[in-house]
Biopython code that builds the backbone (N, CA, C, O; Angstrom):
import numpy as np
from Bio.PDB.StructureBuilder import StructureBuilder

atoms = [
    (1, "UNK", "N", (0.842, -1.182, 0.000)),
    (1, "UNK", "CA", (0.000, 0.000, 0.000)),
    (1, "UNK", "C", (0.883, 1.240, 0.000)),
    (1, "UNK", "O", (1.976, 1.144, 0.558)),
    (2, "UNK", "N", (0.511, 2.463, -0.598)),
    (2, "UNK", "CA", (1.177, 3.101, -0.687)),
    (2, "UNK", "C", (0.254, 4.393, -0.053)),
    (2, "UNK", "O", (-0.971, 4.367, -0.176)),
    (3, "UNK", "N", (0.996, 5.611, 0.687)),
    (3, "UNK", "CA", (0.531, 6.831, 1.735)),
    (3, "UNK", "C", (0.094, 7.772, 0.628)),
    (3, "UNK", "O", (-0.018, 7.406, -0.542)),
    (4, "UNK", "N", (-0.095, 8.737, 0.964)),
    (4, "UNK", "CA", (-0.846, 9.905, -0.195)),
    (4, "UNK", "C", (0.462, 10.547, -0.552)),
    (4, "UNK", "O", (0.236, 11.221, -1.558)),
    (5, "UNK", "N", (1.964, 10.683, -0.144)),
    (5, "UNK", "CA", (3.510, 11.255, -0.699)),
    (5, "UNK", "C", (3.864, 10.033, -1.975)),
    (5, "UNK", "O", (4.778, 10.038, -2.800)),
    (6, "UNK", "N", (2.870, 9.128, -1.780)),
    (6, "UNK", "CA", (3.291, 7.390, -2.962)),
    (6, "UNK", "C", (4.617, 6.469, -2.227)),
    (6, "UNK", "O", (5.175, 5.505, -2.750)),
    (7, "UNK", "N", (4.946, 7.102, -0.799)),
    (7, "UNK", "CA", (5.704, 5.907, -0.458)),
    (7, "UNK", "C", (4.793, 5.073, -0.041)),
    (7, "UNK", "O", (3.591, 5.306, -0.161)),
    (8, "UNK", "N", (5.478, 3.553, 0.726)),
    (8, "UNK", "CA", (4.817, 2.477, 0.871)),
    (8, "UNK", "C", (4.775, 2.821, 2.278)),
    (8, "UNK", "O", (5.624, 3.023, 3.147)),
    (9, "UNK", "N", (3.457, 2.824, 2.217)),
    (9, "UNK", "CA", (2.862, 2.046, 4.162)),
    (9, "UNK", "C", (2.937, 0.851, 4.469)),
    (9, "UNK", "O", (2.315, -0.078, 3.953)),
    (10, "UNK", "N", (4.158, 0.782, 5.838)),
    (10, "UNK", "CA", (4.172, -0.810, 6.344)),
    (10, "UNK", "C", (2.836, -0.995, 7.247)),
    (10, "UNK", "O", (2.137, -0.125, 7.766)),
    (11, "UNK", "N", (2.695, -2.508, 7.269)),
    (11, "UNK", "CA", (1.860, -2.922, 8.057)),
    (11, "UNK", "C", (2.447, -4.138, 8.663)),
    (11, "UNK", "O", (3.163, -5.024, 8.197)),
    (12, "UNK", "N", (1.890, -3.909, 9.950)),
    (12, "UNK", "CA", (2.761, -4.911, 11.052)),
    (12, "UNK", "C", (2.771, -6.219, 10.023)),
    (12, "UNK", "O", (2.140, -6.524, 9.012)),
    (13, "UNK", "N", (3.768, -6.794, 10.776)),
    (13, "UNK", "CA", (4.167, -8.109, 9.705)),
    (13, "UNK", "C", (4.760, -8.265, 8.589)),
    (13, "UNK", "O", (5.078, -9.396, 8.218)),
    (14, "UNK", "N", (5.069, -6.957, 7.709)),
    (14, "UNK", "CA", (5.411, -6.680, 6.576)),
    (14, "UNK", "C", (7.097, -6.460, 6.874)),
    (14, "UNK", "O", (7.396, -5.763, 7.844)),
    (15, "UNK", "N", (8.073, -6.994, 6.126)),
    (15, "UNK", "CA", (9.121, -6.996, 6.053)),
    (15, "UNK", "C", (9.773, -5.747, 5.622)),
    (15, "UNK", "O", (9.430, -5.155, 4.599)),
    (16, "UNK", "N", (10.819, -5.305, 6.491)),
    (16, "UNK", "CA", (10.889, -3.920, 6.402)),
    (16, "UNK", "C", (12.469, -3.802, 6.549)),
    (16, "UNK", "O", (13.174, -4.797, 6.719)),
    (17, "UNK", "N", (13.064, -2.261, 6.454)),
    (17, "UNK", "CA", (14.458, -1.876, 6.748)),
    (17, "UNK", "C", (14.398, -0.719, 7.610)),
    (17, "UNK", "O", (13.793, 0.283, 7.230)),
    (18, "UNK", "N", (14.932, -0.760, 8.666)),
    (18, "UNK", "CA", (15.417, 0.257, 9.751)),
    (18, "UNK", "C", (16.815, 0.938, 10.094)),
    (18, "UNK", "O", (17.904, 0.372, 10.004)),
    (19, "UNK", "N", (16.690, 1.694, 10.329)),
    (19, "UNK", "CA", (18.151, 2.233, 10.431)),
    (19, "UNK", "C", (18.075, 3.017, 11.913)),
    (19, "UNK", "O", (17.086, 3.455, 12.501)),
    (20, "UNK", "N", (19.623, 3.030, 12.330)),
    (20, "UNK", "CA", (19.593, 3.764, 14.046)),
    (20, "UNK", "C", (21.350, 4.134, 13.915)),
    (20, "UNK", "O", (22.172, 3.430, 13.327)),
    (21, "UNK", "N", (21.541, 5.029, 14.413)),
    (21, "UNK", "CA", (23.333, 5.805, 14.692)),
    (21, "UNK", "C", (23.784, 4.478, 16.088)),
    (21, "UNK", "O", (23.072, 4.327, 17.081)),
    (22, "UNK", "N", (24.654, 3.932, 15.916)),
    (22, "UNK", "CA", (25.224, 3.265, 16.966)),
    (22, "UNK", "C", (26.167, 4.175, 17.594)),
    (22, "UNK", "O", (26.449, 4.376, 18.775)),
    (23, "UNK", "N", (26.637, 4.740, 16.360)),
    (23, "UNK", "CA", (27.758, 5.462, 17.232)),
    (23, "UNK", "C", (27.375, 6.953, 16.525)),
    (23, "UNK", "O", (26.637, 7.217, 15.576)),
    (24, "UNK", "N", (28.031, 7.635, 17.225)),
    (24, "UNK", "CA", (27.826, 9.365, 16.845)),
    (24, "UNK", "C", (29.849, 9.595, 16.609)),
    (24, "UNK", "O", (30.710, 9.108, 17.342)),
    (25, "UNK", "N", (30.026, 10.295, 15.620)),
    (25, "UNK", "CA", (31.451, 10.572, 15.637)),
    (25, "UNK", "C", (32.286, 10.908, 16.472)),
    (25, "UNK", "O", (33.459, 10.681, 16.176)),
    (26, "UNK", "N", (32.048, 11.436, 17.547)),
    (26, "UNK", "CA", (32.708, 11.844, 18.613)),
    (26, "UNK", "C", (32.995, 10.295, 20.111)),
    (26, "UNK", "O", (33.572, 10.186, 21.193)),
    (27, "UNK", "N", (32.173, 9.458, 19.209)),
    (27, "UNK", "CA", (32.349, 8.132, 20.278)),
    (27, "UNK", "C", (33.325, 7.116, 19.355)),
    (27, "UNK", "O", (33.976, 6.221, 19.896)),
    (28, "UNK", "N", (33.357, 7.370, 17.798)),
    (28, "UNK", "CA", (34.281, 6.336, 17.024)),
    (28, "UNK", "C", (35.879, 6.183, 17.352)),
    (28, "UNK", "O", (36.717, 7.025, 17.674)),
    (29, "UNK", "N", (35.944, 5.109, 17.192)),
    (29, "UNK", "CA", (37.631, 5.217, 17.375)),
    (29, "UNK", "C", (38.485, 5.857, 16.930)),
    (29, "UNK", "O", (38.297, 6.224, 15.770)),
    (30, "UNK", "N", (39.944, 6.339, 17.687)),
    (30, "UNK", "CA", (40.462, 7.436, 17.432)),
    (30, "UNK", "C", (41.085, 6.839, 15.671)),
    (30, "UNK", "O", (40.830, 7.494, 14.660)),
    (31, "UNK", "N", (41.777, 5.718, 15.643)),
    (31, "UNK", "CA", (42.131, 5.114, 14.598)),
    (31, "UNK", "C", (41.609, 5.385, 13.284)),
    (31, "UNK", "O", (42.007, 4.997, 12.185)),
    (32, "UNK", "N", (40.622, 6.139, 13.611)),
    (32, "UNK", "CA", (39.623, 5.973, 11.993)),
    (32, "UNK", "C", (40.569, 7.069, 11.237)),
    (32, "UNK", "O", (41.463, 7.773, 11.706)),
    (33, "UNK", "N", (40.183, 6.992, 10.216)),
    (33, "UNK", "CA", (40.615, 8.021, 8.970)),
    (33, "UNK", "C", (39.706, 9.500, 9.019)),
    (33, "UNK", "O", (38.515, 9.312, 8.775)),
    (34, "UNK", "N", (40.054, 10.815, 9.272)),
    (34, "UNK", "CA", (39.306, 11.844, 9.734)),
    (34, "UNK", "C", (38.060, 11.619, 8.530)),
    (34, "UNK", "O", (36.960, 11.844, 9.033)),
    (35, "UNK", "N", (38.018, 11.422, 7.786)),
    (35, "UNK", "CA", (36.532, 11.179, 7.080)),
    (35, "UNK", "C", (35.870, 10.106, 7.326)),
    (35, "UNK", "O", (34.687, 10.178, 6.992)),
    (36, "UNK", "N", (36.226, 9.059, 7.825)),
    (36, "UNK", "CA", (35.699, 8.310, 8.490)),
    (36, "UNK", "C", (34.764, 8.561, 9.966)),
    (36, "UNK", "O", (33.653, 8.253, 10.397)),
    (37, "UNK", "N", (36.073, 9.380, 10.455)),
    (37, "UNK", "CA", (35.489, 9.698, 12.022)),
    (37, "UNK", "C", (34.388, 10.543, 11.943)),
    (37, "UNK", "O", (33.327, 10.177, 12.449)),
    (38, "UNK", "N", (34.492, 11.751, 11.314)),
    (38, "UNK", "CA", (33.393, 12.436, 11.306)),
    (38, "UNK", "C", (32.180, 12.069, 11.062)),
    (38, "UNK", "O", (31.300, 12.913, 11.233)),
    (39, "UNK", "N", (31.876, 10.965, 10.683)),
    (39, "UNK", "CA", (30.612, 10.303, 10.455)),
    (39, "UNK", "C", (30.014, 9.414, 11.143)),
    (39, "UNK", "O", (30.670, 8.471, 11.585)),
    (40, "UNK", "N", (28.707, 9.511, 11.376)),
    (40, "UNK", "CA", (28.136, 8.245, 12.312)),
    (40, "UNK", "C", (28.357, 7.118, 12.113)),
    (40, "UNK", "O", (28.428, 7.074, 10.885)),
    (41, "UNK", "N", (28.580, 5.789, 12.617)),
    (41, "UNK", "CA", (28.022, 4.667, 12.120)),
    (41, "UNK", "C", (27.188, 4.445, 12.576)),
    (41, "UNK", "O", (26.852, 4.369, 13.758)),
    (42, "UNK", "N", (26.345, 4.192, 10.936)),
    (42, "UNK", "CA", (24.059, 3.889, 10.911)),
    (42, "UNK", "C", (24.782, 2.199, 10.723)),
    (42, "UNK", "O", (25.766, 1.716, 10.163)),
    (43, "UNK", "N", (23.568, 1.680, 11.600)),
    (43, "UNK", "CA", (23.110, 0.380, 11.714)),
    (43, "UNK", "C", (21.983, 0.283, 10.630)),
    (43, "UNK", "O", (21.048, 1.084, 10.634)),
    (44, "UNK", "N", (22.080, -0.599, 9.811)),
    (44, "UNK", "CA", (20.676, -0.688, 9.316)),
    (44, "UNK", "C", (20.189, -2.329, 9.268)),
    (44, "UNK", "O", (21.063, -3.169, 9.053)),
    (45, "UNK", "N", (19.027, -2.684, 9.438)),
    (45, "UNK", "CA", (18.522, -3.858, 10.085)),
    (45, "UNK", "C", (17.135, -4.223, 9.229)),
    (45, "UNK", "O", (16.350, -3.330, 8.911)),
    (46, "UNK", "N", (16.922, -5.561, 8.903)),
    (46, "UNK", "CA", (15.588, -5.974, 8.306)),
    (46, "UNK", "C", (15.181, -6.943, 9.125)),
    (46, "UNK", "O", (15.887, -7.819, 9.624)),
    (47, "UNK", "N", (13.685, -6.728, 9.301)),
    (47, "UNK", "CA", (12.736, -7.677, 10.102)),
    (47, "UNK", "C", (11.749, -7.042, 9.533)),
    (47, "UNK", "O", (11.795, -6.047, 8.809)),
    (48, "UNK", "N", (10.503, -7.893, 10.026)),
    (48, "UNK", "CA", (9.309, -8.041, 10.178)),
    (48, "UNK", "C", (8.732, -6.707, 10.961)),
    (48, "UNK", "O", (9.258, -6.714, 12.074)),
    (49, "UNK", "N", (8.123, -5.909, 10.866)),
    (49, "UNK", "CA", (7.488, -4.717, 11.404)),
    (49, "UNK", "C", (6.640, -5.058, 11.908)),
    (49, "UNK", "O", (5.712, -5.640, 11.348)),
    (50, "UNK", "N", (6.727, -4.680, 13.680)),
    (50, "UNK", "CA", (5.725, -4.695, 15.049)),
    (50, "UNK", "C", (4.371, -4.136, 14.255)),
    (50, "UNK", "O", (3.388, -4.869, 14.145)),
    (51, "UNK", "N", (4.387, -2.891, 13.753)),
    (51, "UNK", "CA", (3.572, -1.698, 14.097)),
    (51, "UNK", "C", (3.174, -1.589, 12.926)),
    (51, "UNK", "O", (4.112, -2.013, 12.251)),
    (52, "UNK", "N", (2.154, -1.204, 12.086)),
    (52, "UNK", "CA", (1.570, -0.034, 10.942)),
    (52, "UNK", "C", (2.880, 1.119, 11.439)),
    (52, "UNK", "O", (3.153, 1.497, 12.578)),
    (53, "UNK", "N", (3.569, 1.505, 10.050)),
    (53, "UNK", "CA", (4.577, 2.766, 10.125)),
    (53, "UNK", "C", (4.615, 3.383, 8.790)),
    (53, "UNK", "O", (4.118, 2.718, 7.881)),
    (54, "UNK", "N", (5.232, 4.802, 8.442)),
    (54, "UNK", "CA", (5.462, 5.052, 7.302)),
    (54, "UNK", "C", (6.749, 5.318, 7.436)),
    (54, "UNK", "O", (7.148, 5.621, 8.560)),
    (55, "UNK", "N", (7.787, 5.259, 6.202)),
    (55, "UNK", "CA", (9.159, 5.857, 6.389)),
    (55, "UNK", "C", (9.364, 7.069, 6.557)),
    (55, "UNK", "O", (8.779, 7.951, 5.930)),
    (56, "UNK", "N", (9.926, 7.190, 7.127)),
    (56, "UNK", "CA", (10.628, 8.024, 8.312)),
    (56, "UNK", "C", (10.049, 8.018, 9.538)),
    (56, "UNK", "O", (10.529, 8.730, 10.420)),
    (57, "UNK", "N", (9.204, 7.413, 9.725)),
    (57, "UNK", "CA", (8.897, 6.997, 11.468)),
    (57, "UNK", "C", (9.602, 6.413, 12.108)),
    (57, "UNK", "O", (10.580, 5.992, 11.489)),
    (58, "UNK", "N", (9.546, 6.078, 13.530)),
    (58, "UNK", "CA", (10.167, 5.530, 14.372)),
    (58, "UNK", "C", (9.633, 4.449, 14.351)),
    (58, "UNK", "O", (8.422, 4.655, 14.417)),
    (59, "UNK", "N", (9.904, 3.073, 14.279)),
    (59, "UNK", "CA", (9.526, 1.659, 13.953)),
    (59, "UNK", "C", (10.590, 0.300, 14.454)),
    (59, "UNK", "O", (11.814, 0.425, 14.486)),
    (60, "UNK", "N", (10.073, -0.621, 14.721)),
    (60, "UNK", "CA", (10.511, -1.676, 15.495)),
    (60, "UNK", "C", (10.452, -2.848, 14.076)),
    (60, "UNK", "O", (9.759, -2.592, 13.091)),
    (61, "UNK", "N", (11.174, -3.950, 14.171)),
    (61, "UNK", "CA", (11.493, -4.827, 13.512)),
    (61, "UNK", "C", (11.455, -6.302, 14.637)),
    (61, "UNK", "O", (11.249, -6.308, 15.851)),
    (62, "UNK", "N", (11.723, -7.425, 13.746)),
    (62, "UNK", "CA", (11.663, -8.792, 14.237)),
    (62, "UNK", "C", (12.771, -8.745, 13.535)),
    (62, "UNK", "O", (12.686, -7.787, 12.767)),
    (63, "UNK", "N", (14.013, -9.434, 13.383)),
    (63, "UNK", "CA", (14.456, -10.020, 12.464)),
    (63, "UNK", "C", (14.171, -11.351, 12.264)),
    (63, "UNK", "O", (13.065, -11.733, 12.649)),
    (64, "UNK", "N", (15.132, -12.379, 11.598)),
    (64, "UNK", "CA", (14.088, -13.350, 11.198)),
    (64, "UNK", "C", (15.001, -14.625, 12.676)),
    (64, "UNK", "O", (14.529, -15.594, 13.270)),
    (65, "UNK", "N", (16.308, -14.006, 12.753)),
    (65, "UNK", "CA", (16.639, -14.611, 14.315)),
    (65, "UNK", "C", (15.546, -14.663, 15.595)),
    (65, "UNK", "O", (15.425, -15.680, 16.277)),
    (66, "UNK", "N", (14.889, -13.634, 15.796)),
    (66, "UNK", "CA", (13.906, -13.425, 16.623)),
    (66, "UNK", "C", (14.527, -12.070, 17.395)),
    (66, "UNK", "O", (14.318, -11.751, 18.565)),
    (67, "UNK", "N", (15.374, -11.342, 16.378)),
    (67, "UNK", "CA", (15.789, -10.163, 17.495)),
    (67, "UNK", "C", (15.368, -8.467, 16.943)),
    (67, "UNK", "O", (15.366, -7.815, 15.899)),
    (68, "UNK", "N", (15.111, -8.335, 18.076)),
    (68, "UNK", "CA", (13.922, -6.885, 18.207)),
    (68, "UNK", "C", (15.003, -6.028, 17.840)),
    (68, "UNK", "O", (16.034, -5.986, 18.512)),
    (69, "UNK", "N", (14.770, -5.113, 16.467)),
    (69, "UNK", "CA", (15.441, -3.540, 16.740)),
    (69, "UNK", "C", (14.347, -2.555, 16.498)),
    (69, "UNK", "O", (13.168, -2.770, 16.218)),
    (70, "UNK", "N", (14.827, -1.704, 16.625)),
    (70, "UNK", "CA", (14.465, -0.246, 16.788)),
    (70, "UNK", "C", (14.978, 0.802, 16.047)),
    (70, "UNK", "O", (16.177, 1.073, 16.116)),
    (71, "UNK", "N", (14.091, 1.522, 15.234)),
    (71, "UNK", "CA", (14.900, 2.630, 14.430)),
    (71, "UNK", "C", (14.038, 3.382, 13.916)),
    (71, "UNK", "O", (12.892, 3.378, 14.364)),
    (72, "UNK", "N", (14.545, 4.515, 12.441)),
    (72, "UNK", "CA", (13.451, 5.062, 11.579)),
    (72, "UNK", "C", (13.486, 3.797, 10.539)),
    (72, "UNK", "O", (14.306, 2.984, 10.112)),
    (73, "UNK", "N", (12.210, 4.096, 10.403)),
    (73, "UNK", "CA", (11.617, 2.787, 8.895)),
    (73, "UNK", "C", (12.585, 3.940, 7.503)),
    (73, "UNK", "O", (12.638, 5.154, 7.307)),
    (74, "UNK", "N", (13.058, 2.999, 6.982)),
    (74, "UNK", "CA", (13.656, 3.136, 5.810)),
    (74, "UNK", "C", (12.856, 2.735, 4.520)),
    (74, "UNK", "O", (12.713, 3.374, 3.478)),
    (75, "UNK", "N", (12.330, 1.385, 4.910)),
    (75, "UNK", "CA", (11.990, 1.168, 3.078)),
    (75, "UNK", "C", (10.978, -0.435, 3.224)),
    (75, "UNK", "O", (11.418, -1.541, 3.540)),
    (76, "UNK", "N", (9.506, -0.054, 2.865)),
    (76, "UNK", "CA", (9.165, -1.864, 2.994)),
    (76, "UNK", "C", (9.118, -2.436, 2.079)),
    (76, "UNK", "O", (8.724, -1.983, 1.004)),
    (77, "UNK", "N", (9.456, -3.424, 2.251)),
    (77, "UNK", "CA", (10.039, -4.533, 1.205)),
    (77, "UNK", "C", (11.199, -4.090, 0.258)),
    (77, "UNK", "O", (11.262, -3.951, -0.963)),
    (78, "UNK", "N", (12.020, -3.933, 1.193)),
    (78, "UNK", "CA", (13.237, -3.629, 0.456)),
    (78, "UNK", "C", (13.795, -4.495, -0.360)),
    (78, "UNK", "O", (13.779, -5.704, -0.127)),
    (79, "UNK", "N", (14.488, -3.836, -1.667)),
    (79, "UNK", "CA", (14.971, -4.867, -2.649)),
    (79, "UNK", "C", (16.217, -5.386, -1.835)),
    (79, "UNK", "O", (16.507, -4.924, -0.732)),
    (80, "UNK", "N", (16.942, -6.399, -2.476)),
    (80, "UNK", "CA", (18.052, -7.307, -2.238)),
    (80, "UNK", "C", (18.623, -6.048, -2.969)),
    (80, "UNK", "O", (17.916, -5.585, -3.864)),
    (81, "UNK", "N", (20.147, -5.268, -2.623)),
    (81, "UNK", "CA", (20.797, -4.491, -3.251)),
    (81, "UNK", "C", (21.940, -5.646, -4.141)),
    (81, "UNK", "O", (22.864, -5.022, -4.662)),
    (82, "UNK", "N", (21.995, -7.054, -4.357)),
    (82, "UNK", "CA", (22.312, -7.825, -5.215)),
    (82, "UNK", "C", (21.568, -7.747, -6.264)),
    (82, "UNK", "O", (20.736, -8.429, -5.667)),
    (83, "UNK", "N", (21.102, -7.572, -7.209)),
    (83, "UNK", "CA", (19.880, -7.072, -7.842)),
    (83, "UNK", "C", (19.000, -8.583, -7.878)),
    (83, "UNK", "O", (18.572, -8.845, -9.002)),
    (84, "UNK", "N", (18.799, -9.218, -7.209)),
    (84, "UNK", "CA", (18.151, -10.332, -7.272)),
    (84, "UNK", "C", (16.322, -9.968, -7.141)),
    (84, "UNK", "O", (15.523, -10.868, -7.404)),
    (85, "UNK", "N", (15.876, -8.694, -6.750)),
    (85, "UNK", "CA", (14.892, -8.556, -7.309)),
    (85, "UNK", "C", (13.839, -7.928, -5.346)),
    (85, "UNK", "O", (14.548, -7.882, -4.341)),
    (86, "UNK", "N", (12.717, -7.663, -5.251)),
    (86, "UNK", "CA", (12.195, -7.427, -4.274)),
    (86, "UNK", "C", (11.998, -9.120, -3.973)),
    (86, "UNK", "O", (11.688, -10.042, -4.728)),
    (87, "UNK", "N", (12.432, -9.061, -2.052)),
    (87, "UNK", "CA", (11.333, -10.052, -1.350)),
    (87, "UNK", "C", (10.503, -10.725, -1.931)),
    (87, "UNK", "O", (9.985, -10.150, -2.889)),
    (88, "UNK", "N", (10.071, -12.014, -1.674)),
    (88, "UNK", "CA", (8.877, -12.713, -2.230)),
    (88, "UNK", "C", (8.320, -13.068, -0.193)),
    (88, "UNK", "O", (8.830, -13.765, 0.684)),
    (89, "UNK", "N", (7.075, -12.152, -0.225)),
    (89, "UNK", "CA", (6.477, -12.575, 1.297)),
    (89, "UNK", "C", (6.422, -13.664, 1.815)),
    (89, "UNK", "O", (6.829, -14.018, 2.922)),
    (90, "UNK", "N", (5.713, -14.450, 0.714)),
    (90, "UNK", "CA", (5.297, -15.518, 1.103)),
    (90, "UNK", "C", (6.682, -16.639, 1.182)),
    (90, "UNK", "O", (6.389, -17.711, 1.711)),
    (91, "UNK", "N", (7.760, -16.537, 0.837)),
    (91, "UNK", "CA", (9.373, -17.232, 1.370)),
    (91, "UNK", "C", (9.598, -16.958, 2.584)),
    (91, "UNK", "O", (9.723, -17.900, 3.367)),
    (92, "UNK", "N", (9.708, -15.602, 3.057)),
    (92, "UNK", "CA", (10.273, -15.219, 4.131)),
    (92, "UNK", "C", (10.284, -15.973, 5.414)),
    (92, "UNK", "O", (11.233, -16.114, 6.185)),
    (93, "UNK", "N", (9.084, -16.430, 5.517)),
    (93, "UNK", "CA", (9.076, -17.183, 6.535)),
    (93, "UNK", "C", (9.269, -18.870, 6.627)),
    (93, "UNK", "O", (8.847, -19.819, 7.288)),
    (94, "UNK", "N", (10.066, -18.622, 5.664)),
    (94, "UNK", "CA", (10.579, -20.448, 5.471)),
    (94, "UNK", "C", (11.622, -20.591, 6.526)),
    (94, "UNK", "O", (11.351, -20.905, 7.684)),
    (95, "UNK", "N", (12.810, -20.353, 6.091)),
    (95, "UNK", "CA", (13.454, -20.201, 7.048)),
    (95, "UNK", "C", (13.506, -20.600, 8.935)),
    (95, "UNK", "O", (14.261, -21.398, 9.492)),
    (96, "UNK", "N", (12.626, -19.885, 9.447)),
    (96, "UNK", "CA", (11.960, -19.528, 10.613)),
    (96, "UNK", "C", (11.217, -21.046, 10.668)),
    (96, "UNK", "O", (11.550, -21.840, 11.548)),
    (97, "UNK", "N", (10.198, -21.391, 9.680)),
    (97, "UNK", "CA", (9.779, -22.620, 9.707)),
    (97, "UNK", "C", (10.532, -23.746, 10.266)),
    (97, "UNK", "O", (10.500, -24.379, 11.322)),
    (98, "UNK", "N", (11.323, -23.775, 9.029)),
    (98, "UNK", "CA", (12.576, -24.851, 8.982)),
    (98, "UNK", "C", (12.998, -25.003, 10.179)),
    (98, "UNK", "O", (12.937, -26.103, 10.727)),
    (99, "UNK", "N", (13.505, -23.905, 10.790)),
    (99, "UNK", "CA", (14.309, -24.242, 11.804)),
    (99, "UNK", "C", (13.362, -24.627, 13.272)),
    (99, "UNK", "O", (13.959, -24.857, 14.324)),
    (100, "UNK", "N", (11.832, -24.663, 13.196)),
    (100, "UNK", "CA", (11.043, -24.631, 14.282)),
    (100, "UNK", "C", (11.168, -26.337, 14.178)),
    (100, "UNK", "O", (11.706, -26.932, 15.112)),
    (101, "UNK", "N", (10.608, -27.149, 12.913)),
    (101, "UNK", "CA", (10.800, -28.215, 12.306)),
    (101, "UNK", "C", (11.681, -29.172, 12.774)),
    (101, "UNK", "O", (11.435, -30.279, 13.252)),
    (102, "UNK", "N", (13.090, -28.432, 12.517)),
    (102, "UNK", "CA", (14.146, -28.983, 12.953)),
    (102, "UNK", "C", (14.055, -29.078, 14.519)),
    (102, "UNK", "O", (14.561, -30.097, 14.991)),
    (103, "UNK", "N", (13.709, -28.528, 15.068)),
    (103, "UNK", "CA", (14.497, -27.986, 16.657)),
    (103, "UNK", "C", (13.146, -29.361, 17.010)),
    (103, "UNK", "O", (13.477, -29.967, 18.030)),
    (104, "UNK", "N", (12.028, -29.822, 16.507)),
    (104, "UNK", "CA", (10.705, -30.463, 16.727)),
    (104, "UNK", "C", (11.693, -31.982, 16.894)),
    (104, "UNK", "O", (11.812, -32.870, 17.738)),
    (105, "UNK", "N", (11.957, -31.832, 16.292)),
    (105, "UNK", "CA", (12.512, -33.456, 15.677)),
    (105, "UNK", "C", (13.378, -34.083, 16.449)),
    (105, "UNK", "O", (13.501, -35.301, 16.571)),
    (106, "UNK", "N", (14.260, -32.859, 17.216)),
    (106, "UNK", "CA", (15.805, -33.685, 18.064)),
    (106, "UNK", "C", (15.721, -34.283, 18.688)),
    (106, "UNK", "O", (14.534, -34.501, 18.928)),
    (107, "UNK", "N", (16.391, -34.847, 19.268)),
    (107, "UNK", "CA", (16.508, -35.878, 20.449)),
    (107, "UNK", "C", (17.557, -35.731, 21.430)),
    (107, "UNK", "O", (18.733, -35.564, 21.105)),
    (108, "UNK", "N", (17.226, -35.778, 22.413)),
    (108, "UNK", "CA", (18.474, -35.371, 23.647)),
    (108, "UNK", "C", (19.718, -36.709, 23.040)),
    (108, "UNK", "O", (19.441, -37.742, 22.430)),
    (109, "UNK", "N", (20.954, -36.258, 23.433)),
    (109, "UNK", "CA", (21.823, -36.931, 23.354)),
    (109, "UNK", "C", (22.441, -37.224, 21.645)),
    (109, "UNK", "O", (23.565, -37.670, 21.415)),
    (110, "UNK", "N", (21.441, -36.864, 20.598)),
    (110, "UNK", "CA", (21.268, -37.608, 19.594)),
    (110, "UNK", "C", (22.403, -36.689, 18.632)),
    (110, "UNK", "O", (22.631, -37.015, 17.467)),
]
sb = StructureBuilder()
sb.init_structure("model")
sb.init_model(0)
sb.init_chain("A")
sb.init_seg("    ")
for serial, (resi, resn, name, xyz) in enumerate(atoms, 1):
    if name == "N":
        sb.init_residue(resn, " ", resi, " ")
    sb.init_atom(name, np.array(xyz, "f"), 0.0, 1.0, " ", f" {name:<3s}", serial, name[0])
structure = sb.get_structure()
């Protein structure tokens, strides 16, 4: 779905990209290269979106590990920057499957 600016509106569950400053330049290591230092390092992160958000909001993610971030929404359904093409939804959650599957099956000791 797309907002009345024509970006895309996430909706919880919808696979998304977030971004957050880990570091601010004045916390980077002294080692860096002065163009280096002067710049933040942005985290940027894909999961699954908690919330209905639009980009540039403040928005939460799943990744597909099961780990929560936090940031501004960047982009839903972000392409693979490999050009392999946008997400297919309905894959995403294979993965996650698989491994529930697997973990079903073990056996102590085994």
């Amino acid at each position: 779905m797309t907002g009345e600016g024509g970006e895309a509106v996430g909706r919880a569950g919808d696979w998304a990209e977030v971004r957050f400053v880990l570091l601010e330049p004045g916390r980077r290591a002294p080692s860096l290269p002065d163009d280096t230092a002067r710049a933040p390092l942005e985290v940027r992160v894909r999961g699954y979106l908690e919330r209905d958000a639009r980009p540039g909001e403040e928005a939460a993610v799943t990744t597909v590990l099961g780990r929560r971030v936090a940031g501004t929404l960047v982009e839903v359904l972000p392409p693979a920057r490999h050009s392999f093409g946008r997400p297919v939804p309905e894959l995403l959650p294979i993965g996650g499957e698989l491994r529930e599957r697997l973990r079903a099956t073990e056996r102590p000791g085994a």
